[in-house]
N, C-alpha and C positions, 0 to 999 in steps of 0.2 A: 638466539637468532630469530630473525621475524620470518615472519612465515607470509610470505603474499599470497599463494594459493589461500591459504585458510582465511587471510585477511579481504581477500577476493567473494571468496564464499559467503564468508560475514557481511559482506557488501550486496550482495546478493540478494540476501535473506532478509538485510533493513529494506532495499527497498522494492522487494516484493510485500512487505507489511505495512509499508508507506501505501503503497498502490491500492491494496485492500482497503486504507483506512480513509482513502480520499474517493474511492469507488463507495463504500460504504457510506459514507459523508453526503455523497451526489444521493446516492438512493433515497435518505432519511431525507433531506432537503425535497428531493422532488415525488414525495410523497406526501410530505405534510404542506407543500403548496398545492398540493391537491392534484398534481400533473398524472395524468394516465398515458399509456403509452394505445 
């Protein structure tokens, strides 16, 4: 049987570590172009 709460969950979870990895992505980028805040 499929599970959509669980499959919901899982969905979740990619893209809270999508958001990290493009949050992360912006930092590195706008540090090595030298941007200060």
């Amino acid at each position: 049987e499929y599970d959509l709460m669980a499959a919901a969950a899982d969905l979740d979870e990619i893209e809270e570590v999508n958001a990290n990895c493009i949050l992360m992505a912006n930092l590195q980028q706008a540090s090595s172009s030298g941007y200060s805040d």
